[in-house]
PARO-207176 format. One record per atom (N, C-alpha, C): x, y, z. Coordinates in steps of 0.02 Angstrom, whole numbers, padded with zeros to 5 digits, always signed. Example, Ala and Ser with C-alpha at 12.3 -4.5 7.8 and 13.67 -1.06 7.14 Angstrom:
! PARO-207176
+00660-00284+00390+00615-00225+00390+00660-00165+00390+00642-00112+00354+00684-00053+00357+00645+00002+00394
This chain:
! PARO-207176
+01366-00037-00970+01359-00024-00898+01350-00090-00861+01395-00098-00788+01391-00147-00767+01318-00163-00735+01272-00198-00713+01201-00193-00685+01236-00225-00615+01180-00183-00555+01211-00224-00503+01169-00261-00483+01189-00302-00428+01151-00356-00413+01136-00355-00326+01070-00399-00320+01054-00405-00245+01087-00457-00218+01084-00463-00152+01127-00510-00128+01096-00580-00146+01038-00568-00180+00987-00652-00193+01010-00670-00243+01048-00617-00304+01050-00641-00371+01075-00696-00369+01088-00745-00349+01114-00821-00355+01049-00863-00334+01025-00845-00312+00948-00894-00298+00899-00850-00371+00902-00807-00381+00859-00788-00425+00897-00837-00496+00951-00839-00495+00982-00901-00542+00939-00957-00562+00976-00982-00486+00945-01067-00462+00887-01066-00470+00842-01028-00477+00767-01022-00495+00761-01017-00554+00794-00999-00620+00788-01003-00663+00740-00934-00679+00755-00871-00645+00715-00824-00690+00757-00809-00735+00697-00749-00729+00694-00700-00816+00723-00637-00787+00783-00629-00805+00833-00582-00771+00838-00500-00810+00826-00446-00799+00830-00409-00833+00841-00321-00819+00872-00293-00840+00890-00202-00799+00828-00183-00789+00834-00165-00717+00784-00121-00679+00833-00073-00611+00832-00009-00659+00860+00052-00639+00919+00053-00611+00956-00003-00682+01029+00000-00666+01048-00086-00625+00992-00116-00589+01011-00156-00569+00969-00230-00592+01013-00288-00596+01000-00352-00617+00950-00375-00594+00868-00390-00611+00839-00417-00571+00793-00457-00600+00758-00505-00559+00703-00548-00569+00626-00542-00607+00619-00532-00678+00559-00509-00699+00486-00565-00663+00521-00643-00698+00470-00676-00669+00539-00723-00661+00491-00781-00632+00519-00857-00620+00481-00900-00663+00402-00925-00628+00372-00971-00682+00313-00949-00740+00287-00877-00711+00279-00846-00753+00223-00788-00714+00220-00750-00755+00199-00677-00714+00129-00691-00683+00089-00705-00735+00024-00722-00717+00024-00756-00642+00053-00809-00672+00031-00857-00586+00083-00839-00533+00120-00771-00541+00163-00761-00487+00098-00698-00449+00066-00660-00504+00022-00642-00474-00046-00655-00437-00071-00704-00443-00090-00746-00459-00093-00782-00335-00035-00779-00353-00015-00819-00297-00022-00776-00239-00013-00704-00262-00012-00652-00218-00063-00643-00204-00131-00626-00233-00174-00623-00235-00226-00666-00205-00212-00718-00202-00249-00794-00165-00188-00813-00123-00147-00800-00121-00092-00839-00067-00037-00807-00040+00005-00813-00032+00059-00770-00031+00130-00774-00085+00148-00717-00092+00193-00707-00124+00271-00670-00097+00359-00668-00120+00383-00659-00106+00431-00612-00149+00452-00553-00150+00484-00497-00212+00532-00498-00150+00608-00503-00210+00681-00450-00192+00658-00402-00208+00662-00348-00155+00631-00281-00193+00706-00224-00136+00760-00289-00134+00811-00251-00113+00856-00215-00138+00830-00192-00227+00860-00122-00259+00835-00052-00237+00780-00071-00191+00771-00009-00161+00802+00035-00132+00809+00113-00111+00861+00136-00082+00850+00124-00004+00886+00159+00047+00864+00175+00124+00924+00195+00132+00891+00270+00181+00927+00300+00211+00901+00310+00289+00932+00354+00327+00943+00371+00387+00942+00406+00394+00892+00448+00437+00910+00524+00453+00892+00536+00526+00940+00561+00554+00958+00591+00628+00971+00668+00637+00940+00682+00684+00976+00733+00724+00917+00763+00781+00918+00811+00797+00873+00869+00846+00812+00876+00806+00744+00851+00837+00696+00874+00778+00702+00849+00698+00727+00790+00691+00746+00771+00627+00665+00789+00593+00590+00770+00624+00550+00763+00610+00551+00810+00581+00562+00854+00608+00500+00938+00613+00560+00965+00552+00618+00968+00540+00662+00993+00484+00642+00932+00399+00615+00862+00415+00601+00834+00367+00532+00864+00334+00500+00878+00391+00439+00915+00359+00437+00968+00318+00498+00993+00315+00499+01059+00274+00500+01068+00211+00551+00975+00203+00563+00959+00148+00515+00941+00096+00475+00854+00141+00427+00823+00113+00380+00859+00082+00324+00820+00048+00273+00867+00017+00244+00838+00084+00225+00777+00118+00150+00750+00155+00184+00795+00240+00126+00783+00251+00143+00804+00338+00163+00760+00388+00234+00737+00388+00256+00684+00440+00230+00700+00505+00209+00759+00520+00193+00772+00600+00110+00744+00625+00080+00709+00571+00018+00676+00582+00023+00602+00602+00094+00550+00611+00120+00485+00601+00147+00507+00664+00128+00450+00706+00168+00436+00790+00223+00388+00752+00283+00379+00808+00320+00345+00820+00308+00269+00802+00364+00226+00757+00326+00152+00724+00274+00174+00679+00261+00203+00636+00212+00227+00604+00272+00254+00536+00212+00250+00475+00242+00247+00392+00202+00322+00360+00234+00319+00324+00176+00368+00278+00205+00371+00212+00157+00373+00155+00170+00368+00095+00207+00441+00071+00229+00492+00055+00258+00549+00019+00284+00561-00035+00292+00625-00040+00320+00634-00104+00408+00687-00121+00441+00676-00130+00500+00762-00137+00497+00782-00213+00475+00841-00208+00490+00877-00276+00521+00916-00282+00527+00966-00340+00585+01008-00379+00528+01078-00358+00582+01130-00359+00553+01186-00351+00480+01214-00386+00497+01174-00449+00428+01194-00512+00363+01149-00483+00375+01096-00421+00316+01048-00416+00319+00981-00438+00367+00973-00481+00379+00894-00504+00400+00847-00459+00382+00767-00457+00400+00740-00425+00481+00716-00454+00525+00717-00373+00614+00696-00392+00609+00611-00366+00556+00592-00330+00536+00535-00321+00470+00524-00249+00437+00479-00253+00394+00457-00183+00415+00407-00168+00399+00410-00090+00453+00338-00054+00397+00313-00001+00423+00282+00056+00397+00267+00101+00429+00311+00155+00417+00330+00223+00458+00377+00258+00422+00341+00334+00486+00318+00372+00443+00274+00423+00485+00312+00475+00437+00318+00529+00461+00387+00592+00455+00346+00650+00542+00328+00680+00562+00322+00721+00556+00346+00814+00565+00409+00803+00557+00451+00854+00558+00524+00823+00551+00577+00847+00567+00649+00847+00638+00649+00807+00655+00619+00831+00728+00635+00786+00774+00568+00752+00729+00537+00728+00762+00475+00684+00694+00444+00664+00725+00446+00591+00671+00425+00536+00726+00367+00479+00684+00343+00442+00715+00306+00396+00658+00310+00332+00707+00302+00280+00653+00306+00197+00688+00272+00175+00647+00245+00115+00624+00200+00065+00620+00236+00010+00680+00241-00046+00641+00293-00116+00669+00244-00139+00636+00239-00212+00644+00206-00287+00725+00178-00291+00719+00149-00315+00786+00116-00326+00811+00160-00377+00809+00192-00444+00847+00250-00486+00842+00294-00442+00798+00335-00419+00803+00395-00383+00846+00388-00315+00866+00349-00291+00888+00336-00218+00951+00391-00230+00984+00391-00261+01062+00432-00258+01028+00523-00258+00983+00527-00301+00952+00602-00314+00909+00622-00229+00878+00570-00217+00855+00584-00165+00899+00600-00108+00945+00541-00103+00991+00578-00043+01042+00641-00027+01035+00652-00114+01090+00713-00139+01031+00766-00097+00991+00762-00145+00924+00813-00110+00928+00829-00045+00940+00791-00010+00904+00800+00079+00954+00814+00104+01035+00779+00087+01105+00803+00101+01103+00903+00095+01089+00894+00038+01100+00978+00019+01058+01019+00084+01005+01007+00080+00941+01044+00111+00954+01054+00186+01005+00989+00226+01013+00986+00280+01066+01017+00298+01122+01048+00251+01185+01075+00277+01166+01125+00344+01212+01120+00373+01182+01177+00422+01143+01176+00487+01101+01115+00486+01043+01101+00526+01046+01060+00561+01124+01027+00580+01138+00965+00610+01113+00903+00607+01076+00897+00564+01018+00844+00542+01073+00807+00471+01079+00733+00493+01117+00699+00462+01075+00654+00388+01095+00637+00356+01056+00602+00309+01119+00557+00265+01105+00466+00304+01146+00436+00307+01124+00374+00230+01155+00363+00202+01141+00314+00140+01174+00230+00164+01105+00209+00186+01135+00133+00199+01106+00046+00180+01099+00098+00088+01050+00036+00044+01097-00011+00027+01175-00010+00033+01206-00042+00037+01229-00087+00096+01201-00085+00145+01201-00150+00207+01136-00173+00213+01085-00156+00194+01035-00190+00217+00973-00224+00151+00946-00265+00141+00905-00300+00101+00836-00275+00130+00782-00304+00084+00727-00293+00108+00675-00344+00067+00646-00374+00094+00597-00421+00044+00526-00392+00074+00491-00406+00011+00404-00393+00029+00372-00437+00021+00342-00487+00070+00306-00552+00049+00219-00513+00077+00189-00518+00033+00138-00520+00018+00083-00559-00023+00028-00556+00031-00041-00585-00005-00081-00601+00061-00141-00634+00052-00191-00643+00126-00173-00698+00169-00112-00752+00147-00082-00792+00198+00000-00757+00207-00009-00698+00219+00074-00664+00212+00088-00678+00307+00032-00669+00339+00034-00691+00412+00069-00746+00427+00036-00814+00406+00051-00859+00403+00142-00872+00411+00156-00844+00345+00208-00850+00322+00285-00827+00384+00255-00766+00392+00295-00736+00446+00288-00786+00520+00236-00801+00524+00238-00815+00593+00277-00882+00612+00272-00919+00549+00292-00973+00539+00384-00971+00533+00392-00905+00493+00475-00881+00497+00523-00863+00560+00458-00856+00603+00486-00808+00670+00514-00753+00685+00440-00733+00638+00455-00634+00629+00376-00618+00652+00390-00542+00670+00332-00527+00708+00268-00510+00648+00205-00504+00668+00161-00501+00637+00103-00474+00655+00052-00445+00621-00002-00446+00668-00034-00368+00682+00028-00317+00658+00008-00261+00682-00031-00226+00627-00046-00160+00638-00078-00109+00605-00041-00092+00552-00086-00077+00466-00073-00047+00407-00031+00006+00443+00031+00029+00384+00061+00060+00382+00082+00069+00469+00119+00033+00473+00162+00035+00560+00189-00014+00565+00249-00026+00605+00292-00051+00579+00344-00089+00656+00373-00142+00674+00396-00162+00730+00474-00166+00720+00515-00138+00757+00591-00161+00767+00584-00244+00802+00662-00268+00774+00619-00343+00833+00705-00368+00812+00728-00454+00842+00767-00475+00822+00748-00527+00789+00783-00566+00715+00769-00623+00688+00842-00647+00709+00828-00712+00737+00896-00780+00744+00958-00708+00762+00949-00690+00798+01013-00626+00809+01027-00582+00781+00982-00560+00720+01002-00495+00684+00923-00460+00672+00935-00401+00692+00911-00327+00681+00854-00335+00615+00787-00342+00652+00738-00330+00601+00706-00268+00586+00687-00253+00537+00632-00207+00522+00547-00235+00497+00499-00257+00513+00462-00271+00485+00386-00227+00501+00369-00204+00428+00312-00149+00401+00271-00179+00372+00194-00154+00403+00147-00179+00372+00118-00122+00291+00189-00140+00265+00171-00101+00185+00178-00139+00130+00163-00109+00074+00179-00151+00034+00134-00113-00044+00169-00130-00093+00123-00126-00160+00082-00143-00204+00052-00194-00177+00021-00253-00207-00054-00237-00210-00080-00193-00180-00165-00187-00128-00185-00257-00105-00130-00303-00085-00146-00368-00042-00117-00343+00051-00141-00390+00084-00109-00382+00139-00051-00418+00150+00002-00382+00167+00081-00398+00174+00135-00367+00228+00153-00374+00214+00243-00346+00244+00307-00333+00190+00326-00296+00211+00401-00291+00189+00471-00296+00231+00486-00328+00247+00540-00335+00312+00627-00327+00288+00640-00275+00323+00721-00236+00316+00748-00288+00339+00798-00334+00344+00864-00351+00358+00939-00351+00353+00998-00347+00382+01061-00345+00349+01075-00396+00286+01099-00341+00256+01113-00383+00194+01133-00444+00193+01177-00486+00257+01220-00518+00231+01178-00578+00277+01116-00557+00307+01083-00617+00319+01011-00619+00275+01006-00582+00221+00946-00575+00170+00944-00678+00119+00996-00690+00101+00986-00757+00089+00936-00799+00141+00986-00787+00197+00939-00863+00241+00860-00835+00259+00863-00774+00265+00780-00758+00267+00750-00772+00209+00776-00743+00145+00741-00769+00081+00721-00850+00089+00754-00896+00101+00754-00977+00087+00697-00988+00148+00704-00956+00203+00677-00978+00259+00572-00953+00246+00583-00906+00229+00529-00878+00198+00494-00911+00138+00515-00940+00090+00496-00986+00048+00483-01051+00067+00532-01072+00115+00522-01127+00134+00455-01145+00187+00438-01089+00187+00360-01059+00239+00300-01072+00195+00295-01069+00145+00272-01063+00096+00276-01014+00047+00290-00977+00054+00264-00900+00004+00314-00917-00094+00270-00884-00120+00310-00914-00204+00329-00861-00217+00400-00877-00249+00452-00806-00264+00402-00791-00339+00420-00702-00318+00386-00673-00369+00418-00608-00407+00430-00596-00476+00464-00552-00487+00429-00487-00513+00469-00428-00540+00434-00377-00553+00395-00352-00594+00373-00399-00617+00303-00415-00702+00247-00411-00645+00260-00472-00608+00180-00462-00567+00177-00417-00527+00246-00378-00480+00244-00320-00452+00195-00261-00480+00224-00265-00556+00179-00217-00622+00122-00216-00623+00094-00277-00615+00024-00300-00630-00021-00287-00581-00004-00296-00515-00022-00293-00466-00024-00224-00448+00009-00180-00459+00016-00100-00426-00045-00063-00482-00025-00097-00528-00075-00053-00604-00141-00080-00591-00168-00154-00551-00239-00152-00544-00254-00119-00494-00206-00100-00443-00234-00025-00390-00230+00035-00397-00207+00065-00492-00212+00105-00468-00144+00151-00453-00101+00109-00425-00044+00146-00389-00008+00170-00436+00047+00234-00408+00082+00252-00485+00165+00235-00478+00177+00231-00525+00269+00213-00526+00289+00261-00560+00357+00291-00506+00396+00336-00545+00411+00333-00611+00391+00374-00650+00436+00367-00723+00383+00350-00757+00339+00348-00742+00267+00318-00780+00220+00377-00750+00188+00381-00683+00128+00418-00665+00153+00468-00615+00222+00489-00611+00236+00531-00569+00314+00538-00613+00342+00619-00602+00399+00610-00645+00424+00699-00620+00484+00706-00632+00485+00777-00639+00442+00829-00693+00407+00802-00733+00373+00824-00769+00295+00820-00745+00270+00786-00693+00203+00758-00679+00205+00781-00622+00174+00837-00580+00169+00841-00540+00098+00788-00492+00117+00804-00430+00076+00761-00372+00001+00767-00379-00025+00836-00422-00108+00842-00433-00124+00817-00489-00065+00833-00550-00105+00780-00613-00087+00735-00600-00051+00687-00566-00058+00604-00535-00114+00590-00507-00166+00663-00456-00201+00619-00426-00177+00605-00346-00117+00620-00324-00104+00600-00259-00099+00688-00223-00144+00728-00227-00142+00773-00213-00171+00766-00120-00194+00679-00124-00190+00679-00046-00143+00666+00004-00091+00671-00039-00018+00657+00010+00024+00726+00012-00019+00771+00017+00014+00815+00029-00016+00878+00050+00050+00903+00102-00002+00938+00183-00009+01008+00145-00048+01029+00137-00064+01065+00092-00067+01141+00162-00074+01098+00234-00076+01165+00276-00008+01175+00284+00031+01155+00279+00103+01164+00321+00123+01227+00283+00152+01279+00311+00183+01316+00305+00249+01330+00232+00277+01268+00233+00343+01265+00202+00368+01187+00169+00363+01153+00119+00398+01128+00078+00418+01125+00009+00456+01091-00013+00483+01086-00077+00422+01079-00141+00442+01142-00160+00380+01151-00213+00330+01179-00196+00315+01204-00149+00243+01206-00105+00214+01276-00156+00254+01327-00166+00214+01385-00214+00218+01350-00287+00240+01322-00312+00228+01307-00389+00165+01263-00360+00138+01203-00313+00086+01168-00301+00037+01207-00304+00028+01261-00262-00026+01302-00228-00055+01336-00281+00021+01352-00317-00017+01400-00377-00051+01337-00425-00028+01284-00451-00067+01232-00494-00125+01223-00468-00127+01195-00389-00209+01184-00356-00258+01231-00379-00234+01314-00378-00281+01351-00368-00308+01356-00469-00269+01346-00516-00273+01357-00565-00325+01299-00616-00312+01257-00560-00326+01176-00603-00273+01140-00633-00257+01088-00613-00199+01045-00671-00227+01040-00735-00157+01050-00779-00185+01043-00862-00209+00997-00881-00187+00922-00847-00194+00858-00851-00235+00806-00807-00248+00754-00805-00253+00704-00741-00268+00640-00757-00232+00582-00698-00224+00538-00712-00288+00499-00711-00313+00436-00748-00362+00424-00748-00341+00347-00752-00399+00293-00749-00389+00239-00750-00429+00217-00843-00403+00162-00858-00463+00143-00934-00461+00063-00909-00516+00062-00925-00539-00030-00932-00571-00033-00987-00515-00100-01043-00555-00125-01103-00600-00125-01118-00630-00107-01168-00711-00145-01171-00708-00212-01242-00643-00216-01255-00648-00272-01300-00573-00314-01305-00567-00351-01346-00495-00378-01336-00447-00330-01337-00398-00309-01279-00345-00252-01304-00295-00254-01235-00233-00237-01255-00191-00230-01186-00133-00164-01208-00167-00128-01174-00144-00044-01180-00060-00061-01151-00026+00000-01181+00031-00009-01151+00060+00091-01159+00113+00097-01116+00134+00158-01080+00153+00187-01173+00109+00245-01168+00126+00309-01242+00105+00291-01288+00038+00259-01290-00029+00261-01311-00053+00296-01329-00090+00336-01389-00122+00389-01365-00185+00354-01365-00222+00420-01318-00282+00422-01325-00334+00468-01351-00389+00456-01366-00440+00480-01423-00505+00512-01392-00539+00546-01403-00625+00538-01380-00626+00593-01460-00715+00556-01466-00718+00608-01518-00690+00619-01584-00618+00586-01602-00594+00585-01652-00535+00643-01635-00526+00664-01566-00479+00732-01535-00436+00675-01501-00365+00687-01510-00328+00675-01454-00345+00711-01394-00336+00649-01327-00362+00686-01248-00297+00675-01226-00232+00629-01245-00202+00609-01157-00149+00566-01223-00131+00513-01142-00080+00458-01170-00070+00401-01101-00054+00366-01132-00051+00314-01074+00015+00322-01037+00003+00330-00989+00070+00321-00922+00110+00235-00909+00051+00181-00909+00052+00126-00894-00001+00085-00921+00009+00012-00933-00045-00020-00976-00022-00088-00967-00087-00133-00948-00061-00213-00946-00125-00244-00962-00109-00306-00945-00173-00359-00951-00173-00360-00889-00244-00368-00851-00262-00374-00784-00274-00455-00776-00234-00502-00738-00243-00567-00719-00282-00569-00690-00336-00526-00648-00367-00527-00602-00422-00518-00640-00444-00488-00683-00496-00465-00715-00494-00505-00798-00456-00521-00813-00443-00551-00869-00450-00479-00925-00431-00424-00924-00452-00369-00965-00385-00325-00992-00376-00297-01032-00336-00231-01017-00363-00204-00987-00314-00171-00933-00305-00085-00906-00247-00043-00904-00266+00021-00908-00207+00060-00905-00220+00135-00868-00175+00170-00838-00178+00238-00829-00156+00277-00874-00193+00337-00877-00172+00384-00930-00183+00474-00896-00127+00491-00923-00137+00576-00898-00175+00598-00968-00239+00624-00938-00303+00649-00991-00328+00718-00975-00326+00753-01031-00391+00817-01026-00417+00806-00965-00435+00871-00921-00470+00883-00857-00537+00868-00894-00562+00886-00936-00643+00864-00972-00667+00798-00983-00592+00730-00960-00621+00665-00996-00634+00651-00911-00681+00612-00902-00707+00610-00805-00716+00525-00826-00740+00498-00767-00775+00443-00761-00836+00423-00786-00831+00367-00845-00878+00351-00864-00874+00363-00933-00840+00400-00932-00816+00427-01036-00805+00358-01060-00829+00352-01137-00799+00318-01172-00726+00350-01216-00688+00309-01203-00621+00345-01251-00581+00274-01301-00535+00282-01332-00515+00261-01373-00431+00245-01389-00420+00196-01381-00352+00178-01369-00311+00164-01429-00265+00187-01456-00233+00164-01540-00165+00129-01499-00219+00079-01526-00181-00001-01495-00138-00055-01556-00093-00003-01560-00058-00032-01634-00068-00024-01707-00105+00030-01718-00154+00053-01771-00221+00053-01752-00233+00010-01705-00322-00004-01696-00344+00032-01655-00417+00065-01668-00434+00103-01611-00460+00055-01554-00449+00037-01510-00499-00003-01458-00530+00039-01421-00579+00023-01396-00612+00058-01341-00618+00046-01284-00628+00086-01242-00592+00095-01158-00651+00132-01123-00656+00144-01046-00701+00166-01037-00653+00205-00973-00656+00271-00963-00629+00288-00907-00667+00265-00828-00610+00223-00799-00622+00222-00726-00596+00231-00689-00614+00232-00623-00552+00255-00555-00560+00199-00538-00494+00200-00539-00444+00150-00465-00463+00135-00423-00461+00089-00398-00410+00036-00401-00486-00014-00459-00458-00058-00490-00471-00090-00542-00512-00144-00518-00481-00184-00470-00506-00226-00394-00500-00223-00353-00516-00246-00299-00534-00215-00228-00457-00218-00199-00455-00175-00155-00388-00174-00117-00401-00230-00047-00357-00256-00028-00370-00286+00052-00297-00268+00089-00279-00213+00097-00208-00208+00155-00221-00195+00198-00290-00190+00232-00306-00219+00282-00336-00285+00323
């Protein structure tokens, strides 16, 4: 299979990363090395191609109020310039992916899903909309998107001559040097950042211009590292068609009053029943670095398995998430078979270290 590439892959070259498939497409694991790419984010700022992401478009009459039907979260709580985290699932409750979903007006919105899921997702909302005059346009192919993040991510922008400054999760239209910005105060990191949309075919000179600001290119090892000490979940790991939105744990992204979306009776009925499962956080208690299908132990009983697992740069420790027995809570000691070895772990909640995206 051919892998595709972002419009940076030639600077991700000249940089000399560590190039490798991520969901079909060619990309940047690290450059000088994960640690201190995280590292940088965390104390400074940092810069991710994170333009395998999808984006689409959706228009029409009430685009809002017909997306709501779909989504699991309640877009009708988000004014205009305003983001919200969500989820789309399958009739049974599984997640088909979570994105970002940023609301334009009443009737024009734009999303952000996973870079594998982007084609499923738009198939999804295509189908759902026949009928309803409500368009759902696929245009991850014109436009790039970088996320520079960390606590001088301000800096960075202002210095680029991009706007800055506003409120978590909200987001400014604007122009850079003559072309059509998007820039959102989101991001994955639990640092404070941006992610800023541009046309593809001016995503180079923003990349260079942006570095040249300061910020250190960073690839998707520390992306990893960084999302797993908050906590956050990645498709295919802590959310899946098989994992629904309550044993993840994000059972707060979703409007649980609304009337009507995708999945909403397979949810209602899980809420009311209890999930079989749930996601939990573990922190080492000795040398060990957990990794995703793990199992885990208490007691000498299998409880769970690991979803995700790293070394925390921030903490110097393993951590990992794991979907566990509703009986293993906070504060359990449990047990990790860490290559034959049992290590021991201690269940905690998230985020691992402190968040600052504000």
């Amino acid at each position: 299979m051919t892998l595709r590439q972002t419009p940076l892959h030639s600077r991700h070259v000249d940089l000399g990363a560590k190039l490798a498939d991520f969901g079909g497409w060619e990309m940047p694991i690290e450059y000088t090395g994960t640690v201190a790419e995280h590292t940088a984010v965390r104390e400074d700022v940092g810069v991710f191609d994170v333009s395998h992401m999808g984006y689409a478009e959706i228009r029409g009459a009430a685009a809002v109020d017909w997306l709501n039907t779909v989504l699991a979260s309640d877009i009708s709580k988000i004014g205009s310039d305003q983001a919200q985290y969500s989820l789309l699932c399958d009739d049974e409750g599984g997640v088909i992916d979570d994105m970002i979903v940023y609301r334009i007006s009443d009737d024009a919105l734009f999303i952000v899903p996973n870079a594998s899921n982007s084609d499923a997702v738009v198939a999804t909302l295509r189908a759902a909309a026949e009928g309803t005059g409500v368009t759902v346009d696929d245009r991850r192919d014109t436009v790039g998107i970088l996320a520079v993040q960390g606590p001088n991510s301000d800096r960075v922008l202002e210095s680029a001559g991009l706007p800055c400054g506003h409120d978590y999760m909200s987001f400014v239209r604007a122009e850079w040097q003559g072309a059509p910005v998007v820039v959102a105060r989101t991001g994955y990191t639990g640092e404070r950042g941006y992610e800023v949309i541009v046309p593809a075919d001016r995503l180079v000179e923003l990349w260079d211009t942006v570095v040249d600001a300061g910020a250190t290119p960073a690839g998707l090892g520390a992306r990893d590292t960084l999302r797993t000490e908050m906590g956050y979940p990645l498709h295919g790991h802590e959310l899946s068609a098989d994992i629904t939105p309550l044993q993840a744990r994000a059972g707060w992204a979703v409007g649980w009053d609304k009337p009507a979306f995708h999945g909403r009776d397979a949810l209602v009925a899980e809420k009311a029943a209890g999930p079989r499962r749930v996601l939990r956080g573990l922190l080492a208690q000795e040398r060990a670095i957990p990794r995703a299908g793990m199992e885990v132990s208490r007691d000498g009983a299998i409880v769970g398995e690991l979803t995700s697992g790293t070394f925390s740069p921030t903490l110097k420790q393993g951590i990992g998430l794991a979907l566990l027995e509703p009986s293993v809570v906070e504060g359990d000691e449990v047990f990790v078979d860490v290559r034959g070895r049992q290590a021991r772990f201690v269940v905690t909640k998230p985020p691992f270290v402190p968040p600052h995206v504000r």
